[in-house]
C-alpha positions in Angstrom: 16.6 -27.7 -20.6 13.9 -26.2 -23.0 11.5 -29.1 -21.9 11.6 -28.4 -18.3 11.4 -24.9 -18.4 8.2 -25.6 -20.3 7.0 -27.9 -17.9 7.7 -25.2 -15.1 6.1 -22.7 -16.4 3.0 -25.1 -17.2 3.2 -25.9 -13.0 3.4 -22.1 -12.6 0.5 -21.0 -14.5 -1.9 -23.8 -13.8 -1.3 -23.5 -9.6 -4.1 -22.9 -7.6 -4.5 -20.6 -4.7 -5.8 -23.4 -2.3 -4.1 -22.8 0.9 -4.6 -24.5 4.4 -5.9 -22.9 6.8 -3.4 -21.0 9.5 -3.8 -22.2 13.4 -5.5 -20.5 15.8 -2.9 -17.6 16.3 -2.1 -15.2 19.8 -1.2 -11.6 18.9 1.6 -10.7 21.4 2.6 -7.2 22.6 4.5 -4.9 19.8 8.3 -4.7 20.5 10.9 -2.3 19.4 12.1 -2.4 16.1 26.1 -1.3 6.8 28.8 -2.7 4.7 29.0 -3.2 1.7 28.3 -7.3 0.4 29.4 -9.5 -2.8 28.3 -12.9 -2.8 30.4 -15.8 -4.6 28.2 -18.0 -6.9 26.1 -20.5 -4.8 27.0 -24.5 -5.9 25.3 -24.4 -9.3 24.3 -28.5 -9.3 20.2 -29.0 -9.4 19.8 -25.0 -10.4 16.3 -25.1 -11.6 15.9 -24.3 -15.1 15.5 -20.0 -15.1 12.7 -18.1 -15.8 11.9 -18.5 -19.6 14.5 -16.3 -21.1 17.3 -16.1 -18.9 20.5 -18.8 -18.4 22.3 -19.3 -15.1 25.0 -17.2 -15.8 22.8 -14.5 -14.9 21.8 -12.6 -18.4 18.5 -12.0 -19.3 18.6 -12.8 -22.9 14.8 -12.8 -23.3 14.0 -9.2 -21.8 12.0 -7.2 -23.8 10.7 -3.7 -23.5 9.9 -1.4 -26.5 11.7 1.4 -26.9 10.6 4.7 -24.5 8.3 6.5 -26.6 9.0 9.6 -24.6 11.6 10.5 -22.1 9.0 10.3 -18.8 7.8 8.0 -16.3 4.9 9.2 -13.8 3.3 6.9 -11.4 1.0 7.5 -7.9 3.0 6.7 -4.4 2.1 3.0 -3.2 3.3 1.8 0.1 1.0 -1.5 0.1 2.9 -4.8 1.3 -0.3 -6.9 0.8 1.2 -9.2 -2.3 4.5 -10.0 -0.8 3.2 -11.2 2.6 0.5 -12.9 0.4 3.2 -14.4 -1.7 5.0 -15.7 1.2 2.1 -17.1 2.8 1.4 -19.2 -0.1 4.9 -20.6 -0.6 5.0 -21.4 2.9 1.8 -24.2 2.3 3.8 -25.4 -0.7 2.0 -23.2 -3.5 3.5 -20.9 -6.1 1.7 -17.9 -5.9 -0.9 -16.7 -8.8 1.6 -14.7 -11.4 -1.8 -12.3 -11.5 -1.5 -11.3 -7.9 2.5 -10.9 -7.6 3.0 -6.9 -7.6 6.5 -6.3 -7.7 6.5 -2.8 -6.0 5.2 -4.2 -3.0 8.0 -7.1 -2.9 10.3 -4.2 -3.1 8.1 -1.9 -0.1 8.7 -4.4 2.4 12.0 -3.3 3.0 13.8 -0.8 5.3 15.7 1.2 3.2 18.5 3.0 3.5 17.4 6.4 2.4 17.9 9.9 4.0 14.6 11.8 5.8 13.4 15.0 5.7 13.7 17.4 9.1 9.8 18.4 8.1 6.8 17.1 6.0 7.2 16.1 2.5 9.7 13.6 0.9 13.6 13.1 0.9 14.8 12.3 -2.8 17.4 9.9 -3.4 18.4 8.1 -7.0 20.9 5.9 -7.3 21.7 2.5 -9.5 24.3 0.0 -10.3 25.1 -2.1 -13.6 23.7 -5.7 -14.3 25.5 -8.8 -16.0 23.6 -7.7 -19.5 26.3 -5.0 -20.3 24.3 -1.5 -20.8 21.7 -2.5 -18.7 21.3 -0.9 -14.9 19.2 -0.8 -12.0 18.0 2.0 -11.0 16.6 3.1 -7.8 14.2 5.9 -6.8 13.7 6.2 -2.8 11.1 8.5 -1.5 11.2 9.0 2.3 9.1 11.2 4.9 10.4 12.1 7.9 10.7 9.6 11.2 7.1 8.9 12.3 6.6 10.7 16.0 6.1 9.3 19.2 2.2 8.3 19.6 1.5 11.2 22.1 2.3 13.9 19.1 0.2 12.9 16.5 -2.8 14.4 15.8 -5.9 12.5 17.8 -7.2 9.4 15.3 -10.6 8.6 14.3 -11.0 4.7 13.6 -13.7 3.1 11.9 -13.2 -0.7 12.0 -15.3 -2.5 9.4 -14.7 -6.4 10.2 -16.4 -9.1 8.2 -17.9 -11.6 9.9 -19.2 -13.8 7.3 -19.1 -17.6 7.3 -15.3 -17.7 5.7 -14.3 -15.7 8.1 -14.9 -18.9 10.6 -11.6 -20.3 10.3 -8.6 -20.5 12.3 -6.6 -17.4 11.6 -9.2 -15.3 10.3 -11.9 -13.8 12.5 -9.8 -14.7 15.9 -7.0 -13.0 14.7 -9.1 -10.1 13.8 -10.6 -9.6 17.3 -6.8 -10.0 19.1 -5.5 -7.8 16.6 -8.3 -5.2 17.2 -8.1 -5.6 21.2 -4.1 -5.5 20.6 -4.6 -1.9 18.8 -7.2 -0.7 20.9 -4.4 -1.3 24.2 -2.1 0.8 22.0 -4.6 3.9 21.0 -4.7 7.2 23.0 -7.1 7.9 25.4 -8.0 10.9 23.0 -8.5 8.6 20.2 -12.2 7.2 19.1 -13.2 4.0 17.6 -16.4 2.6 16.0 -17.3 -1.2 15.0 -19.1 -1.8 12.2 -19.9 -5.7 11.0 -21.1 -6.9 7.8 -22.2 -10.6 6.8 -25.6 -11.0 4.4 -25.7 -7.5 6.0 -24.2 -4.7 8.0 -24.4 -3.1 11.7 -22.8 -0.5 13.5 -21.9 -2.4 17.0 -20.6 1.1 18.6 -20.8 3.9 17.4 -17.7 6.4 17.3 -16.6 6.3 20.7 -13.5 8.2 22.7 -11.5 5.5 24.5 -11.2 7.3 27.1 -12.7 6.1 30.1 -14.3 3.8 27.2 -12.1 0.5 25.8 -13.9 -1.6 28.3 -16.7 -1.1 26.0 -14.2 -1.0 22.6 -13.1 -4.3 23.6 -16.6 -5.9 24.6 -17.7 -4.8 21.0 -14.6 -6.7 19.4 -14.4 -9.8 21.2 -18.3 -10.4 20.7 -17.9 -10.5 16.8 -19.0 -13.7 15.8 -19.1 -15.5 12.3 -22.2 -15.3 10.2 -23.5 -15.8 7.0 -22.3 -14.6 3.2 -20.1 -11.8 2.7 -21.7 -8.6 1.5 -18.6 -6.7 1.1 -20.0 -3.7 -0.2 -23.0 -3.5 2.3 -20.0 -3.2 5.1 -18.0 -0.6 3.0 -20.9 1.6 2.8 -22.2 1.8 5.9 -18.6 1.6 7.9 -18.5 5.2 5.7 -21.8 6.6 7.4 -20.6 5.9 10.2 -17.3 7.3 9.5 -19.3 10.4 8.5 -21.5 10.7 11.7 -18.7 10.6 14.1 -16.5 12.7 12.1 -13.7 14.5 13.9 -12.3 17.7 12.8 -8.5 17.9 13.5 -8.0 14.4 13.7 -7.6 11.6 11.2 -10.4 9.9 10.0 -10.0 6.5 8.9 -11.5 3.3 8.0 -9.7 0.1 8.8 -11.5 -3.1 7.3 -10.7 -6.4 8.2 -11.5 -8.8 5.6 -10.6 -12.1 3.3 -12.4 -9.7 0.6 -14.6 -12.7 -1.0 -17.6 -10.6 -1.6 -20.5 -13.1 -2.7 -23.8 -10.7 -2.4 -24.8 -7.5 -3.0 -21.9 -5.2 -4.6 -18.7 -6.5 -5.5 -17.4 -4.6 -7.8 -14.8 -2.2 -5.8 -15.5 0.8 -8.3 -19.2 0.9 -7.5 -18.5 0.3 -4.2 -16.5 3.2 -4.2 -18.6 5.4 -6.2 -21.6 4.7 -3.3 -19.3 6.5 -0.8 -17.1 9.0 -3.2 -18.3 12.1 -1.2 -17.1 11.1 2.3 -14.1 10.0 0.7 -13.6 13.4 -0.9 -15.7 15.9 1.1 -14.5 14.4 4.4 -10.6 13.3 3.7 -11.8 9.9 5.2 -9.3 6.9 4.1 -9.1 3.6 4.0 -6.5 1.2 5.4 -7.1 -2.3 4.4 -6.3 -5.3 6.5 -6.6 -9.1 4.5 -6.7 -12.6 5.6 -7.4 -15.9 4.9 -5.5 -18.7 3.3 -8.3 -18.3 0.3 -8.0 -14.0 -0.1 -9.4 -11.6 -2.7 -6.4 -9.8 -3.3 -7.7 -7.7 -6.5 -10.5 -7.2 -4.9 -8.7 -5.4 -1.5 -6.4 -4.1 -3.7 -8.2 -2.0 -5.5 -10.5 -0.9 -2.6 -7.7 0.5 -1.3 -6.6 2.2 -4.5 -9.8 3.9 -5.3 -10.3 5.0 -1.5 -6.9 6.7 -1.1 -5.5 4.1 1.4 -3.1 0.9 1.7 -3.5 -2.9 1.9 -1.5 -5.1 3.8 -2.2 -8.7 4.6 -1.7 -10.5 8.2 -2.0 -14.5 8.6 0.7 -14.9 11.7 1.8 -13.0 14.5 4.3 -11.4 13.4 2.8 -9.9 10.4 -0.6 -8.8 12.3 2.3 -7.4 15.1 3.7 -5.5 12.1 0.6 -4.5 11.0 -1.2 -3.5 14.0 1.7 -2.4 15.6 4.0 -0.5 12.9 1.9 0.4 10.2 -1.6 1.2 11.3 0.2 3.5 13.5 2.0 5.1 10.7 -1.4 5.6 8.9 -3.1 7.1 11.5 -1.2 10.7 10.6 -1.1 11.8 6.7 2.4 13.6 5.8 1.3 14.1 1.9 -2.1 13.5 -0.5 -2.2 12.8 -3.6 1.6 12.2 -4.2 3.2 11.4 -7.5 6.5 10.9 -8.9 7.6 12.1 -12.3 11.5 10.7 -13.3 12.8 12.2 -16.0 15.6 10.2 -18.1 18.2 12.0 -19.9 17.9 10.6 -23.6 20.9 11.9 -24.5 22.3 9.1 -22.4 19.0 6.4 -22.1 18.0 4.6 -24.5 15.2 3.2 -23.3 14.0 2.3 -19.7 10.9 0.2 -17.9 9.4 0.7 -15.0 9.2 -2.4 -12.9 5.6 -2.8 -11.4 3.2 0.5 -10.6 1.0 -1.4 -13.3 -2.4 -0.3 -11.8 -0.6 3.4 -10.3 0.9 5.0 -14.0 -0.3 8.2 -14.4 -0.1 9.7 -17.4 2.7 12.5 -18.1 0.7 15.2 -18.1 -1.1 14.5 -15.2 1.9 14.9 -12.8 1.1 18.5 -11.8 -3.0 18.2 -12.1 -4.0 17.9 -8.6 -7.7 16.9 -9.7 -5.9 13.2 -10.4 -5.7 11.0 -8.0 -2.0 10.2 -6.5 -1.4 8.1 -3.2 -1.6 8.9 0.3 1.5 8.4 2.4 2.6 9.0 6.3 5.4 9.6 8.3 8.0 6.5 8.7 7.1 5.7 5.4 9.7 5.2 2.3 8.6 4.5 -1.0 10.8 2.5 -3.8 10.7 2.3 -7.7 12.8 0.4 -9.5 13.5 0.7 -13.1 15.3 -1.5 -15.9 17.9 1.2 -18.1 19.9 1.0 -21.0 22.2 3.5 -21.6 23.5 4.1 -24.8 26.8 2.7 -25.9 29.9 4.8 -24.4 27.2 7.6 -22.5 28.7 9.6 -19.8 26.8 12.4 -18.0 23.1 12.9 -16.7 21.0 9.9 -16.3 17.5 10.8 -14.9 15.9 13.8 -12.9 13.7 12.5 -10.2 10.7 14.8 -8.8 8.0 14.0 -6.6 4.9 16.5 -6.0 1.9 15.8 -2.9 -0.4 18.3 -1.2 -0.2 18.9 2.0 -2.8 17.1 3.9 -4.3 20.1 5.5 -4.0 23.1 3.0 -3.8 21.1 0.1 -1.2 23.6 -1.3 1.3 21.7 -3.9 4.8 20.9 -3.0 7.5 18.7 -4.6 11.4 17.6 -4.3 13.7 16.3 -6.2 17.2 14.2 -7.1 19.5 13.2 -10.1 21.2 10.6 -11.0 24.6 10.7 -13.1 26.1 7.9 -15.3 29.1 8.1 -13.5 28.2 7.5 -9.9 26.2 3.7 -11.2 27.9 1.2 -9.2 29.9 -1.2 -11.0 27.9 -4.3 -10.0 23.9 -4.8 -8.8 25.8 -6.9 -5.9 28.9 -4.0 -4.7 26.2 -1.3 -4.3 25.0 -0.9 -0.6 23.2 -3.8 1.3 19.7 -2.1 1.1 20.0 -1.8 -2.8 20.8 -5.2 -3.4 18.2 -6.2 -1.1 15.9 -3.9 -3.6 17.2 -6.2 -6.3 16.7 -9.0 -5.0 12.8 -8.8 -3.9 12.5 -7.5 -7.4 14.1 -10.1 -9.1 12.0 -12.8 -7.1 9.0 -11.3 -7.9 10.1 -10.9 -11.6 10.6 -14.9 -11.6 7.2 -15.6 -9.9 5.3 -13.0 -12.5 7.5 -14.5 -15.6 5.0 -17.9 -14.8 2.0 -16.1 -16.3 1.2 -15.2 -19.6 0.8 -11.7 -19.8 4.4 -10.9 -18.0 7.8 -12.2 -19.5 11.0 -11.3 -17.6 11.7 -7.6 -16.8 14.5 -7.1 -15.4 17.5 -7.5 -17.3 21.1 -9.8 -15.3 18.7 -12.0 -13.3 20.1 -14.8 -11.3 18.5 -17.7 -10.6 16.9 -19.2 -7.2 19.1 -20.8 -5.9 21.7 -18.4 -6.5 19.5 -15.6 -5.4 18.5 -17.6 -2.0 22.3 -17.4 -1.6 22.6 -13.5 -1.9 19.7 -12.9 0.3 21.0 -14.8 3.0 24.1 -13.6 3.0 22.4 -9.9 3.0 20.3 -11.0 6.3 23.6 -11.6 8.0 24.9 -8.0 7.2 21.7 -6.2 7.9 21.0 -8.4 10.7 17.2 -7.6 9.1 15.0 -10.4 10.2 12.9 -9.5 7.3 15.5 -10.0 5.0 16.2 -13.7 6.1 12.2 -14.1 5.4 13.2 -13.2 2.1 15.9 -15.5 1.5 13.6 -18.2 3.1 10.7 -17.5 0.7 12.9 -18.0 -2.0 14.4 -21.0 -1.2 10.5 -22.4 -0.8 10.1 -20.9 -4.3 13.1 -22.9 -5.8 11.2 -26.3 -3.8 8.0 -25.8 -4.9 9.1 -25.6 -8.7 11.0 -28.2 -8.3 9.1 -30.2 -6.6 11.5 -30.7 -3.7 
């Protein structure tokens, strides 16, 4: 057993991120968009050997976390999805993913969830958290939730500035063609009130139109998309910067200003490193409330690279290589980004530590913010619209025989147009944790189990071990998700259970 986990973990670490290239794909119109559930254990013959650290009767032995030197946990809002659909992608061509680029708050932000919304702006609080298989360790669950997003004739009017790259990468099937449908898909589905630009970078960058009000205009929107064409290198930073100017010059005051760019982010000339990228255009990013929403593809993909783009310039990744994910994209969550419901959000939970004694959070590596921070609204925290909810999951051990308060849970933003400060909050008491991970509701098990499968792809590199304690192993985990696709009857879900199973083949070479 210690010999193939060994030999796993050497096939984990020493993967590479060489992916076939998708087919040529057709970007089709956007369509519309519980019970409680305990699964038996799945037929335990050919389990693959766990995750270094954990045996299949579902304990983590090997988790590790050193004690809490304080009682707090403070992170910046993220509602990127980029490194799950990523993930998935690369299971699907028979790769394990790269343990570097497997974020495991974004496994868990793909998710409906099951939390409450607010009647206004702001956030909805909800905490809640059931027991693992490791006695005195428990999930728990933070859920942060803005109110419904509303129909597309009451937003405020958008101001898009799409940045695509047209470099030579991008000439492959499933890159630059599904850029221009997905562009002409939005562009069908934006208000007459509503103005785009195009802006194209290669070995260098254009505006192709300048900010333009579709009205009585997408004839000429459209012409500008479906006449991008694949060039030469990718000078990443080039596009960023100039797809800002022209962000700037066609600036819209009441409206939301934003730039979308379209790229597999392997930046070969000029700047690439995303902090001096960012630096380049830091006053129209502050002066101007202009964001950026960023859009990957490509089998090859710089995910850091995106990733932290989007951090540093207040926005969100995701990462489309089918139609159905450039349908959610395009569709769903572009549309949710248009309108801002909070800036610079960040959540503070508090853990009682008269009852913890010590807690991890899982994932937010690159969004902690330090303690203090929480209620300086110089720092940076994320950006977040309406439809949106927002999940952290953390590892706790209480202490032996502790009954009462568990964790305090506050969230803080500024309101996009005033800036003044708000924040909410919710609790969590030892006594309403749910006996099992799998008799809490459907949505928080399928919380636990994106986290769980990201914790076993990240437990393949060498700067992550396990981190979340009572983890079950593929196969049984494949089990539990499909069995939580039946009772949500969440499509996603079954993606889920699907990816996992791919997982469990791919390591076992299957």
């Amino acid at each position: 057993m210690e010999r193939n986990r060994t030999q796993r973990s050497r096939r984990i670490r020493g993967t590479l991120l060489a992916l076939t290239a998708a087919g040529s794909l057709l970007l089709t119109a956007c369509s519309a968009g519980g019970s409680e559930s305990h699964t038996s254990n799945a037929d335990q013959h050919g389990l693959p050997a766990p995750a270094p650290g954990r045996d299949d009767r579902g304990d983590s032995q090997g988790f590790e976390t050193a004690p809490s030197d304080d009682h707090l946990s403070t992170f910046a809002l993220d509602v990127d999805t980029a490194s799950y659909t990523y993930a998935r992608r690369t299971l699907a061509d028979g790769r394990t993913p790269d343990p570097s680029t497997v974020r495991p708050e974004e496994f868990v932000n793909s998710f409906r969830q099951d939390y409450r919304r607010p009647d206004g702006n702001g956030f909805s609080v909800t905490v809640d958290g059931a027991r693992t298989a490791r006695p005195d360790w428990s999930l728990v669950r933070v859920g942060l939730a803005t109110r419904a997003a509303e129909p597309a004739g009451k937003r405020p009017p958008a101001a898009l500035t799409f940045v695509v790259d047209v470099s030579g990468s991008m000439d492959e099937p499933g890159r630059l063609d599904l850029a221009r449908q997905s562009l002409d898909t939005m562009t069908d589905r934006l208000r007459d009130d509503d103005s785009v630009a195009v802006v194209t970078f290669s070995e260098h960058a254009e505006t192709v139109l300048p900010m333009t009000r579709l009205g009585g205009h997408r004839g000429a929107v459209h012409d500008a998309i479906d006449g991008l064409r694949a060039q030469s290198s990718t000078n990443l930073g080039a596009g960023v910067e100039t797809g800002y100017a022209t962000a700037v010059a066609g600036l819209r005051k009441g409206a939301t200003n934003r730039v979308v760019l379209v790229s597999d982010a392997l930046a070969n000339e000029g700047e690439t490193s995303p902090d001096a990228i960012l630096r380049r255009i830091d006053s129209a990013r502050r002066e101007h409330g202009i964001t950026l929403f960023g859009v990957g593809v490509g089998s090859n993909y710089g995910d850091a690279l995106m990733e932290r783009l989007a951090d540093k310039g207040d926005g969100h990744t995701a990462y489309v290589s089918d139609t159905d994910q450039a349908r959610k994209v395009f569709c769903e969550q572009l549309p949710q980004n248009i309108e801002l419901t909070a800036r610079d959000a960040k959540a503070q939970v508090a853990f009682d530590p008269h009852t913890v004694a010590e807690f991890r959070l899982v994932g937010y590596d690159d969004r902690k913010v330090a303690d203090d921070d929480f209620r300086d609204d110089r720092v940076d925290g994320g950006e977040v619209g309406p439809g949106h909810t927002v999940t952290a999951l953390y590892a706790v051990r209480t202490s032996p025989g502790a009954d009462g308060h568990l964790a305090t849970a506050t969230v803080r933003w500024l309101d996009p147009t005033t800036r003044a400060p708000h924040e909410e909050t919710g609790a969590l008491e030892t006594g309403a944790l749910k006996d099992s991970v799998w008799e809490a509701s459907p949505r928080f098990q399928v919380t636990a189990v994106a986290a769980y499968f990201a914790d076993a792809l990240r437990a393949g590199g060498t700067d992550h071990g396990p981190a979340l304690p009572g983890a079950p192993g593929l196969t049984r985990l494949a089990a539990r998700a499909a069995t939580l696709a039946d009772v949500t009857e969440d499509q996603d879900v079954q993606d889920l259970a699907d990816a996992i199973r791919e997982a469990h083949d791919t390591d076992t070479g299957d």
